[in-house]
C-alpha positions in Angstrom: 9.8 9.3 -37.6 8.6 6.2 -35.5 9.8 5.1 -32.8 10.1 1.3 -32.2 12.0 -1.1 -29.6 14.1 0.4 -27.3 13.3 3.6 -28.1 9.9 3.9 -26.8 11.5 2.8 -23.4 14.3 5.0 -24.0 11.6 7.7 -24.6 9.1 6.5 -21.9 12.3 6.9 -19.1 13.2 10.2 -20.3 9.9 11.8 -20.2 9.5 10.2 -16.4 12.6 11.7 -15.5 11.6 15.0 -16.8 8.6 15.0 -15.6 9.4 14.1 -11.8 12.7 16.7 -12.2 10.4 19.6 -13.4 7.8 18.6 -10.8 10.9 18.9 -8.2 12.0 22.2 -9.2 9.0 24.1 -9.9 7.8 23.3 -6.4 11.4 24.2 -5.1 11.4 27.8 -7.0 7.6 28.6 -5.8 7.7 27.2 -2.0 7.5 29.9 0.4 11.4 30.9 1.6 10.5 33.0 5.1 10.9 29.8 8.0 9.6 31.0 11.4 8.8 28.7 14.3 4.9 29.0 13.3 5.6 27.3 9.8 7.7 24.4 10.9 5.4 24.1 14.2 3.3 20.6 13.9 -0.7 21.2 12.8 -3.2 19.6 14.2 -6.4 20.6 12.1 -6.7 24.1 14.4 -6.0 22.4 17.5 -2.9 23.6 20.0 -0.6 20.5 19.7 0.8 18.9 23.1 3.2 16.9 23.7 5.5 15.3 21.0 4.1 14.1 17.8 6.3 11.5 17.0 5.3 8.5 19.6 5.8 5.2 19.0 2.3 2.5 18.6 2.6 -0.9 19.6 3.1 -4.0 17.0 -0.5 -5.5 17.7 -1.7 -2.3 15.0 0.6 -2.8 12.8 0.0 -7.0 12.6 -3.9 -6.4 12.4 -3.3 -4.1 9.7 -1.1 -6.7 7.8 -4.2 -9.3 8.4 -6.2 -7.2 7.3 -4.2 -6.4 4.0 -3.6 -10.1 3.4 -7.5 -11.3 3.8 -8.0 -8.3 1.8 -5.9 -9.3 -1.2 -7.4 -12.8 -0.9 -10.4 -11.6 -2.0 -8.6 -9.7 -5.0 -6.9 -13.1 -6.0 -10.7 -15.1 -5.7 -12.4 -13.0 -7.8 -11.5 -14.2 -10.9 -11.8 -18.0 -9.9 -15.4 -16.8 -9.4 -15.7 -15.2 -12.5 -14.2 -18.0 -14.6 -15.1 -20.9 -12.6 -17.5 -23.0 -15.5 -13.7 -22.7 -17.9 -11.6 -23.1 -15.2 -12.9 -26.9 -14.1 -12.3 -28.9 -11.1 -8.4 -28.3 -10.8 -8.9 -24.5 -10.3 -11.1 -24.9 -7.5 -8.9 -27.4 -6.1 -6.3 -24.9 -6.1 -8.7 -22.0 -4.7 -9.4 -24.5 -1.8 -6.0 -25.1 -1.2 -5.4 -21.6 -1.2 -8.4 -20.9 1.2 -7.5 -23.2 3.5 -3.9 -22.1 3.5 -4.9 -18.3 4.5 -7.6 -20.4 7.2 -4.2 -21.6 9.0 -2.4 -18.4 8.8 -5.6 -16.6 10.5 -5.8 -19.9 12.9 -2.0 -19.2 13.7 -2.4 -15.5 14.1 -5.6 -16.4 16.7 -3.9 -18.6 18.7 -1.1 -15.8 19.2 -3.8 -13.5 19.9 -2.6 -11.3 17.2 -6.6 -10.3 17.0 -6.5 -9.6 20.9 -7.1 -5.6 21.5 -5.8 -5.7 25.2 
């Protein structure tokens, strides 16, 4: 019997869901069931833990790690304007220009607000 159309998909979402259900359960029926205040304690690679572990960082990481993630899928998005460049023609590095210059304003814009600043 082969499968065609919707069955493949109909197949593909069964074996997903079977897959991440058995995955659930089998770690459910083999996880240790004896709690104590040792196991649920925070670890900190061998180190006695102080204070609490859940404190709160301030929005300048989280906005350079954003840049960074943006000027890092740039490059992802020019690499294949590099690779093609001699089929591609004029218009595509027009538009890779216009998209270089766009991500220069948005790192212009984030300088200015001293996003980049680690005071």
């Amino acid at each position: 019997m082969i499968i065609t159309g919707y069955g493949i998909l109909a197949a593909f979402i069964f074996f997903s869901v079977a897959f991440a259900s058995a995955t659930l359960i089998l770690s459910w029926l083999v996880q240790p069931k004896a709690p104590n205040e040792i196991k649920e304690s925070t670890y900190e690679c061998g180190m006695k833990t102080y204070g609490d572990s859940r404190i709160q960082f301030g929005i300048k990481y989280y906005m350079y790690a954003i840049l960074f993630l943006i000027f890092d899928i740039e490059s992802v998005f020019l690499f294949p304007f590099a690779v093609a460049y001699k089929k591609l023609g004029l218009f595509a590095l027009v538009e890779a220009l216009i998209f270089i210059l766009i991500l220069i304003l948005g790192l212009i814009y984030a300088w200015k607000k001293d996003v980049l600043d680690w005071k």
